[in-house]
N, C-alpha and C positions, 0 to 999 in steps of 0.2 A: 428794229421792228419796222416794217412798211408802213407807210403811209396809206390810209383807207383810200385815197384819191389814188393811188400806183395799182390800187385791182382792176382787174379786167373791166374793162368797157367795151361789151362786143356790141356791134352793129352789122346789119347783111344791107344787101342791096336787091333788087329784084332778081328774082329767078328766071325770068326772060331776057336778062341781059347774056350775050352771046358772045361765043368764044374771043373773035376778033377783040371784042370790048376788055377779055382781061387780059389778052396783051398788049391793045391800047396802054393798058391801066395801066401794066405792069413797066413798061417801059416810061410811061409816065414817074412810076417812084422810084427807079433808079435813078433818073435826072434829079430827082428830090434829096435822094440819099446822098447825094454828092453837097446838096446846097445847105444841109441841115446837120446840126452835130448828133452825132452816133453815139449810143454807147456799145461799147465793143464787150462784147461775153465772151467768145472765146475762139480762137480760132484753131483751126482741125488741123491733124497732120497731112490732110490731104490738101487741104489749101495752102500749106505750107510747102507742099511738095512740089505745089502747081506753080511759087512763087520761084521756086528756084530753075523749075524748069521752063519758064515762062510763055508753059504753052497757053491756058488761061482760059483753057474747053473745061467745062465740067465733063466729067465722065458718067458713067451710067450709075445708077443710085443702088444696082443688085452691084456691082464692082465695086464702086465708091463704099457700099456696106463692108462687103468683103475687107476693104483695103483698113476701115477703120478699124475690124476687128482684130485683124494681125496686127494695127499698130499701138491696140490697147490690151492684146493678149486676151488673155480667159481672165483677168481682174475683176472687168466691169459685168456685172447684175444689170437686171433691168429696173430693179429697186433703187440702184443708182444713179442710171443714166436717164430714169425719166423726167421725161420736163427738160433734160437738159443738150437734148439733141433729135435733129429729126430722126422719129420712127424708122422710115423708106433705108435712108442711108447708113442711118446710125452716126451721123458727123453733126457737131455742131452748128448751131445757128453762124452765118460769116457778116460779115460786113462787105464782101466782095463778090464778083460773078451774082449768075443767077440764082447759086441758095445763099439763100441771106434773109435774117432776120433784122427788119430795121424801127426804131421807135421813135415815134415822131410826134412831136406837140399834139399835131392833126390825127393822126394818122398810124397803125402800123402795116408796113408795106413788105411784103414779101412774107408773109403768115398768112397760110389760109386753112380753111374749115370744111371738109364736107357736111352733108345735111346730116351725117350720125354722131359728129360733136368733136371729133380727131382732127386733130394741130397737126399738119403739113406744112415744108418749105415748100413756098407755090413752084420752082421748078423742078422741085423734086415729083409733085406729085402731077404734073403737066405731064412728065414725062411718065411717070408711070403709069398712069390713064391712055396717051399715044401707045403706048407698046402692049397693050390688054387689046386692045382691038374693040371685040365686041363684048367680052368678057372684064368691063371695068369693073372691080369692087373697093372698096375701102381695103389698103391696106391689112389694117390691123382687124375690123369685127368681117370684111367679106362682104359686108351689103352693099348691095349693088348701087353705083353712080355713075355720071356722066361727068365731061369739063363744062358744061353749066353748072352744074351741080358745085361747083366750087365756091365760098363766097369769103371775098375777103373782110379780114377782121380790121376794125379800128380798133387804137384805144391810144390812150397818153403815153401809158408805161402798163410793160405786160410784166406779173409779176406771178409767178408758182408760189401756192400757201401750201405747206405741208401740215394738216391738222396736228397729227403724233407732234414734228417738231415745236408747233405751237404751242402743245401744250406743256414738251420741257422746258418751252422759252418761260410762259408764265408760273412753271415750278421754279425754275432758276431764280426768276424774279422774285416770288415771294422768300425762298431761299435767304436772297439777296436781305430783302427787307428784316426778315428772320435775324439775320448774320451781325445787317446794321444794328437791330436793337441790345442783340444778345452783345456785343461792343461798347453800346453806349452803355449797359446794366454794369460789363465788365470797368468802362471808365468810372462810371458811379461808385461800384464796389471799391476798385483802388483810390479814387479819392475819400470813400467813407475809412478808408484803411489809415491813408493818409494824415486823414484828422483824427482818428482812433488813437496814433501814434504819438501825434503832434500830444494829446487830450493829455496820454499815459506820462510823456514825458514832465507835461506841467504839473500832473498829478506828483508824478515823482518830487517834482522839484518842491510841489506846495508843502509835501508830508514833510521832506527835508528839513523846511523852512519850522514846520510845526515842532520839530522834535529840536531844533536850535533852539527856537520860543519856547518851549516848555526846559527844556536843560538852561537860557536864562533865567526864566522864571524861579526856579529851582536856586537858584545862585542866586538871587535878588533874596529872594528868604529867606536863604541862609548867611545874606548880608545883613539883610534887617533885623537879626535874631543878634547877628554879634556886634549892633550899632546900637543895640537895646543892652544886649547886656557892657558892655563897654561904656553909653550913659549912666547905668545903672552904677558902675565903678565908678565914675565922676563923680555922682552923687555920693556914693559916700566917704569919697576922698574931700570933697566940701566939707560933708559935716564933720569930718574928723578932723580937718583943718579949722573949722569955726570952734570944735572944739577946744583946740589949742590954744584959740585965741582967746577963747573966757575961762578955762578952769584955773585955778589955785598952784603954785609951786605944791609940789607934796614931798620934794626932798626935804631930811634932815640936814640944815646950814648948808647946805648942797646951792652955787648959783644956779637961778632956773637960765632956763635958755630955750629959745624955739617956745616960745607962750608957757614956760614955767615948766619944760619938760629937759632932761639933760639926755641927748638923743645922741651918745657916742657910736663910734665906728664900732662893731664886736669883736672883741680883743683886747679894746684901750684900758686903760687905768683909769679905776674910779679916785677919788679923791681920799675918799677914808676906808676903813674898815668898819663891818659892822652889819645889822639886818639887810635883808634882801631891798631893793628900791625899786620903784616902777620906770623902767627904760624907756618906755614904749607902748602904746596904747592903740590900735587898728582896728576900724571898723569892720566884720565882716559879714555879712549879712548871711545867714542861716548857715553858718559853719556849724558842724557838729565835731568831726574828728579832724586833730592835725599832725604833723610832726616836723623836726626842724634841720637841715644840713649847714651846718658852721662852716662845713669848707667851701663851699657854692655859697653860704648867705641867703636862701631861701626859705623860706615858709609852704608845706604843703597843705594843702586843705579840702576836706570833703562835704562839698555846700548842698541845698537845695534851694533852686533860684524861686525869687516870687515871682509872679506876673508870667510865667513862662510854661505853664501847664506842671508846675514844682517839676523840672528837671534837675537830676541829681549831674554835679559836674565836678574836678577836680581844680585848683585851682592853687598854681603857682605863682608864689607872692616874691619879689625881691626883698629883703631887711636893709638895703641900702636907698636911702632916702631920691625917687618921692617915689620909693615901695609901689613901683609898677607891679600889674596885676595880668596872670593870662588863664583862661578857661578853656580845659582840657575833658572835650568828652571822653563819656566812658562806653568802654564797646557796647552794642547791643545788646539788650538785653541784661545787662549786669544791675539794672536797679537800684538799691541805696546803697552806701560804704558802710560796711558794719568794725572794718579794723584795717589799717595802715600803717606802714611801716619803714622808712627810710635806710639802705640796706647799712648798714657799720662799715662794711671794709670796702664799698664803692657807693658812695654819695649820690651818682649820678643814677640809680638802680631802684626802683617803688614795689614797694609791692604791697595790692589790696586786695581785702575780702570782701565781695559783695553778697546782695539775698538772693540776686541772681543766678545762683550755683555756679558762680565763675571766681576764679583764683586768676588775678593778673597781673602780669608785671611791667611796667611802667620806667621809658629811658626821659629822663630830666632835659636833656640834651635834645632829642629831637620830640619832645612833647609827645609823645606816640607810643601805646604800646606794644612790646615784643614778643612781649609770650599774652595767653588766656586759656586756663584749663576749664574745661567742665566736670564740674564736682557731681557728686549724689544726690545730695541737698544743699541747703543754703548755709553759705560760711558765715561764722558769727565772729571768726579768729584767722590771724595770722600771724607769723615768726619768720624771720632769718634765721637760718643755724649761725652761730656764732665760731664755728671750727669749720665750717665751709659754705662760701659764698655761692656753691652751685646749687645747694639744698634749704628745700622751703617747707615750710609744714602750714597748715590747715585746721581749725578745731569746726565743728559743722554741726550743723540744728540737731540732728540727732545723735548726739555725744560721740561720734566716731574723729579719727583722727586720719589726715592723708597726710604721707609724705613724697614731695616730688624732688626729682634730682634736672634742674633745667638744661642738661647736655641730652637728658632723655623723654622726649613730648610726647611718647606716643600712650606711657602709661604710668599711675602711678609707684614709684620706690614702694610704697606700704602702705597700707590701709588696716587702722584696728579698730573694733567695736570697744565702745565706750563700755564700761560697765553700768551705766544707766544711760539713757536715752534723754537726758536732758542737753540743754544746748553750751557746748565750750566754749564761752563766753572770754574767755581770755587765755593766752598760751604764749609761754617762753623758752627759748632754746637754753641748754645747761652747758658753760663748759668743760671741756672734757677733759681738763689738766687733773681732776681725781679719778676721771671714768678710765676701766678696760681700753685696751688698744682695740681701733676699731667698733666702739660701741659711742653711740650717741644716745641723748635725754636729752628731754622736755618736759616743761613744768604744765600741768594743763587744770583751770578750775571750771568748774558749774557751779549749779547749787548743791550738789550733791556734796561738793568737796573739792579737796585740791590732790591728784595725784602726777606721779613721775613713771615716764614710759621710759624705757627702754627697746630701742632698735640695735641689732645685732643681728644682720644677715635673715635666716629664714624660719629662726628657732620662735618657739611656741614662748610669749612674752607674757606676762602680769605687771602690772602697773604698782609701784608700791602708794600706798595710800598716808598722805600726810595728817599726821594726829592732830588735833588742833582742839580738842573738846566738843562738850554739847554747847556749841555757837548759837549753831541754827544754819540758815542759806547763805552760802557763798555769795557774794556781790561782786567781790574785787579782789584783784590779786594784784600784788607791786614787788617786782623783782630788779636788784641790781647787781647784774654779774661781776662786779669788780671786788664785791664783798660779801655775795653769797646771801643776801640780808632779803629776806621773804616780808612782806606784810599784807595778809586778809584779812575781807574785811567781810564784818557778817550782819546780818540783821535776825531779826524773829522770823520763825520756821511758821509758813502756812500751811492751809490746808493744800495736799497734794494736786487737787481737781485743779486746785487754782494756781499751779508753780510755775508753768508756763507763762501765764501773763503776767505774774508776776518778775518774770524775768526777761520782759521784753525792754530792750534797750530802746527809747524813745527816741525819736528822730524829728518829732514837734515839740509845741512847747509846754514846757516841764510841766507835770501833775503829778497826784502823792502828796505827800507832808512828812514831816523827821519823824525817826523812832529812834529809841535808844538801840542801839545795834553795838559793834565792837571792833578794834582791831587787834589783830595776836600776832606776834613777832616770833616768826622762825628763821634760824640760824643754820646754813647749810655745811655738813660737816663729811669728809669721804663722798665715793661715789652716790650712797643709798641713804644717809643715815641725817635727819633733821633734826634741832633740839627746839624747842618750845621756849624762849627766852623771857617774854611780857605779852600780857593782854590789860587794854585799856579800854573801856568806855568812849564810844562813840553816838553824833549825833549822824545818824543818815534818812539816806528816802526810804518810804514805805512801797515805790515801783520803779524807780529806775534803777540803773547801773552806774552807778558811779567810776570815776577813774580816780588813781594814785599816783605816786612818784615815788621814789627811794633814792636818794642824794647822798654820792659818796665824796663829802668836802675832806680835801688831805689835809694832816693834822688838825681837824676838826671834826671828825666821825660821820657816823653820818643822823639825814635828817631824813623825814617822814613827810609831804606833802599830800593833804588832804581836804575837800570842801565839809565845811561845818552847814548841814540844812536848817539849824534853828538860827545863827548868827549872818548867815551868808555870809562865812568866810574863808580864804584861805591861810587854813593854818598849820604850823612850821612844828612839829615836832620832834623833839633828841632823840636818838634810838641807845640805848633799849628802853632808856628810863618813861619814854613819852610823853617827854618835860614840854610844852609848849615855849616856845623861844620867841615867837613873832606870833600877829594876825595881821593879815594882808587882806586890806577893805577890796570887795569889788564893787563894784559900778553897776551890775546888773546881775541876775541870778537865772538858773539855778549854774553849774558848773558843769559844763561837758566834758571838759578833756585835760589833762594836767603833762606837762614834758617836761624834764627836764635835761639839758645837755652841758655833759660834764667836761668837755672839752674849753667852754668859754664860759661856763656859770652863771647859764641862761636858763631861768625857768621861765617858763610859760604857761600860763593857762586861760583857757578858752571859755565865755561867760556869754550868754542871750548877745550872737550876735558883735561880742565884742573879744579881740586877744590883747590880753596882758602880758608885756614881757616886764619879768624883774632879773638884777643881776646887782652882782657885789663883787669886784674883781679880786678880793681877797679871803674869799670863801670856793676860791676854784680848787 
C-alpha cells in the first residue's frame, strides 16, 4: 500500500511565465535526470526500437500512437492503459529522450498539466500544441490552450490511487484478518481436541485403574472372610486340643493315649472285643448334617457359620490327624442342606439337597460342583440309586418325587406326585437283586407314612404303601440295604393345621421336649412284600426330626442306633428283639445326625456342635 507522503503533490508556477522559460526548464531537468536516481516504469516498444536503431528522434506522437497500438494489438482498453501511459502517444512514461517521466526528490520533470487538469509528457504535448497551429485544444476534453498554458507539476513521487482497487485492497485485508483469526479459532479448536484426547485417554486409564481397585477389593473380602473363617477353625482346633488335655480316659482298660483318647488310624485293630468306644471327638461348630468316606478318610459336613451373616457352607474334614479342615461354598442360591449323601460306588461323588430348590452334585477332588438341578420346590431328601451310579432321586416340600439320570441335564427321568402333599422328609434307593429286570424302587417316608415307588419306563405307577399300624406321624426312617432291615420311627399324630411345622426339620438350636413315640421293625422280603417284625416304645421330640442308623455287624446281626430325648443318649439296640446292648453318653444334646459305616465299624454321631466317632474292630 502507498505511502500518504508518495501522493501527488502538485504545485504550478506563474502563468506569465513564457515559452522560452519551459524549454529553459526543460533542458534544465534533463541534466537533472542524469544526476539523480530514477525510477524506471516501463519502457515502450518504441523506445526500444529507437535503441536498436540508434536513431534517438522521437517521432511524431499521432505515429508514435500508431506504432504503440500495433505493438500492443487490440488487448489494451483504455481502462487499462490509464495512468499508465501518455494519452497523445499512447507509450509509456521513458527515462530517455524527450518523453520521459522523471521523479525526483524536488521535483517531477517532464510531467506536465494543462489548465483543464490532463497529465501530458511535456514533449509530447510541445509537440502537439506546435502542429495545432492556431487551433491548440487539450487533447483529450478539446478546450482550448496555449504552450503558456502548460504548467509543470512537482512532486516527490507520483503515484495513481485506483479507489475500486483500494477498496479490494482493504477487502483483502480485512479478508486477511478474517482468515488470521478463523486459524487461530482453528489452532484453539485442535489444541482443545488435543487435550480432549489427552483428558479421554486418562479418563480411560483412571476407570481402568477403578475397576482393578474395586476387583482387588473384591478379593481382599473374599480374603478376609476365608482368614475369618480359617481363625475361626483355629479356634476350635484349640479348644478340642485343650480338650484332650483335661478330659478323663473313657476307655474300658483300653491305655489312653493323646490326653486319654486312643485315636487309631481307620482300619487298625482295637485291642479287645466288645461295646462301641469313643475314637474320636471334633469340634464342629453348627454342623447339622454329615456323612463319611473310609476310602478317602474324610468327613462331610453341612454347617452354618456364626459371625458371618449365618452362611450355610460345606465342609470337608480330614479323619487323619490334625483333621484339617476346608470350606466349600454352595452355589447360589441353594440356601440350607436339608440331606446329603456320599455316593457308595464312587467316594469322590456328593450329592445334596437344598431349600433352595437345587439338587447338586458335588466332586471331593476338585472341591467344586458339577452338576445343579432346579427342582419345583424345595428338596427336603436325597438318594444314590444303589444299581446305578448315574441315577439320583429327590423327595421335595410338596410330597413329589424327581428322578434324574446325570448323563441327561436338560430334564428330569420322572417326576410323581406324592399322594399327599406333605414333605419327604427321608428317601432310600432299593436293590434290585429281587426287583423286575429293568425296574427300580425307592423307599420314601413323610408324616403321612412310609411308601415304595416303582419306576419302570412310562407306565402309570402306584406306590405300595408300608403297613405299620396306627403309630401316628412318621419322623424317621432307617434303612440298611445289605439286610433289608427297615426301622420307623413315630411319634403322636397332631392336629393337621399344625403338621407342617410340626415337621420342620430345625437347623438352629433344638426345641420341643420327649414324647413317648415308637419304633417298628420291618423286614423286607420279594420285590413288593414287607413283614412287620417288632415295635418298641420310644422316647423322642415333640418337633424335630430325628435321624437313625441300622447296623449290619457280621455274625452279630444287626443293631439299631438311636438318640434317647429324655436320657440324652445314644442308644444301641438288637434287632428284632430291641434289647438295648449299650448307652453311649454324649457331651452335648440334642442329636442331629447318626452314620454309620460298615466298611470300618465306624459310627458316628453329630451332637450341638460336637462329632462323635465310636468303633470296635470286632464288631465290623
Amino acid at each position: 500500500m502507498p505511502n500518504p507522503s508518495d501522493y501527488i503533490a502538485l504545485g504550478s508556477e506563474s502563468e506569465e511565465e513564457t515559452e522560452p522559460e519551459l524549454e529553459e526548464d526543460s533542458e534544465e531537468t534533463e541534466e537533472e535526470q542524469e544526476q539523480e536516481g530514477f525510477i524506471l516504469l516501463m519502457e515502450s516498444p518504441r523506445v526500444l526500437a529507437e535503441k536498436e536503431s540508434k536513431n534517438g528522434e522521437a517521432t511524431v506522437c499521432s505515429n508514435a500512437g500508431e506504432s504503440g497500438e500495433n505493438s500492443q494489438g487490440n488487448e489494451w482498453n483504455r481502462g487499462d492503459i490509464d495512468g499508465l501511459f501518455c494519452p497523445i502517444c499512447m507509450e509509456a512514461w521513458t527515462t530517455t529522450g524527450d518523453h520521459h517521466i522523471c521523479l525526483s526528490i524536488l521535483q517531477l520533470l517532464g510531467c506536465s498539466c494543462l489548465p483543464c487538469g490532463h497529465i501530458f509528457g511535456f514533449s509530447c504535448i510541445r509537440k502537439w500544441l506546435q502542429q495545432r497551429g492556431t487551433t491548440k485544444k487539450c487533447p483529450q476534453c478539446n478546450r482550448k490552450c496555449t504552450l503558456k498554458d502548460v504548467r509543470k507539476l512537482f512532486a516527490s513521487r507520483v503515484v495513481a490511487i485506483d479507489g475500486e482497487s483500494q477498496k479490494v485492497i482493504l477487502k483483502f485485508q480485512r479478508i486477511d484478518k478474517v482468515y488470521e483469526e478463523i486459524l487461530k479459532k482453528c489452532n484453539r479448536i485442535q489444541s482443545l481436541e488435543s487435550k480432549c484426547i489427552s483428558l479421554d485417554k486418562k479418563n480411560a486409564v483412571l476407570i481402568k485403574k477403578e475397576a482393578e481397585w474395586k476387583k482387588k477389593e473384591a478379593e481382599w473380602k473374599k480374603r478376609e472372610a476365608l482368614l475369618q473363617r480359617e481363625l475361626h477353625q483355629l479356634k476350635e482346633k484349640t479348644i478340642y486340643l485343650e480338650h484332650l488335655l483335661d478330659v478323663k480316659p473313657r476307655t474300658l482298660g483300653h491305655p489312653p493315649s493323646m490326653g486319654g483318647y486312643c485315636v487309631p488310624s481307620l482300619g487298625s485293630e482295637f485291642n479287645r472285643q466288645g461295646p462301641f468306644i469313643l475314637q474320636k471327638e471334633l469340634g464342629v461348630d453348627g454342623a447339622r448334617l454329615f456323612d463319611i468316606d473310609a476310602s478317602s478318610k474324610i468327613i462331610l459336613m453341612s454347617r452354618r457359620l456364626q459371625g458371618l451373616g449365618g452362611m450355610h457352607v460345606l465342609t470337608k474334614m480330614s479323619l487323619v490327624a490334625p483333621y484339617t479342615r476346608q470350606d466349600i461354598s454352595l452355589p447360589t442360591g441353594s440356601k440350607a442342606v436339608r440331606d446329603l449323601h456320599i455316593c457308595p460306588s464312587d467316594g469322590s461323588l456328593s450329592l445334596f439337597a437344598s431349600l433352595g430348590k437345587k439338587l447338586s452334585v458335588l466332586s471331593t477332588k476338585i472341591n467344586n460342583f458339577i452338576l445343579a438341578y432346579d427342582l419345583p420346590a424345595p428338596a427336603w431328601s436325597c438318594s444314590w440309586d444303589l444299581n446305578s451310579s448315574h441315577q439320583i432321586y429327590a423327595g421335595l416340600q410338596n410330597g413329589s418325587l424327581v428322578v434324574f439320570d446325570m448323563r441327561q441335564t436338560a430334564r428330569p427321568l420322572e417326576f410323581v406326585n406324592g399322594l399327599t402333599s406333605n414333605p419327604v422328609h427321608t428317601i432310600y434307593s432299593l436293590h434290585n437283586s429281587t426287583l423286575p429286570s429293568g425296574v427300580t424302587a425307592v423307599l420314601s417316608a413323610s408324616s403321612a407314612g412310609i411308601f415304595q415307588w416303582n419306576f419302570v419306563g412310562s407306565e402309570e405307577r402306584q406306590p405300595v404303601v408300608l403297613e405299620t399300624g396306627n403309630q401316628g406321624a412318621c419322623i424317621s426312617l432307617a434303612y440298611c440295604p445289605s439286610s433289608d432291615d427297615i426301622i420307623a420311627s413315630f411319634r403322636p399324630r397332631i392336629d393337621n393345621s399344625n403338621e407342617m411345622a410340626y415337621s420342620q426339620h430345625l437347623l438352629t438350636p433344638a426345641i420341643g421336649q420327649g414324647v413317648q413315640g415308637s419304633h417298628v421293625h420291618l423286614k423286607r422280603f420279594g420285590s413288593n412284600c414287607y413283614q412287620k417284625l417288632a415295635v418298641t416304645c420310644a422316647n423322642v421330640n415333640d418337633v424335630r426330626l430325628p435321624r437313625s442308623a441300622v447296623m449290619n455287624i457280621e455274625s452279630h446281626g444287626c443293631l439299631f442306633a438311636s438318640g434317647d430325648e429324655l436320657t440324652g443318649e445314644l442308644v444301641l439296640q438288637e434287632l428284632p428283639s430291641f434289647t438295648v446292648i449299650q448307652h453311649l453318653k454324649l457331651r452335648k444334646q440334642p442329636i442331629y445326625d447318626v452314620k454309620y459305616v460298615h466298611d470300618v465299624g465306624l459310627l458316628g454321631c453329630l451332637c450341638d456342635d460336637i462329632l462323635q466317632l465310636y468303633g470296635n474292630n470286632a464288631l465290623k
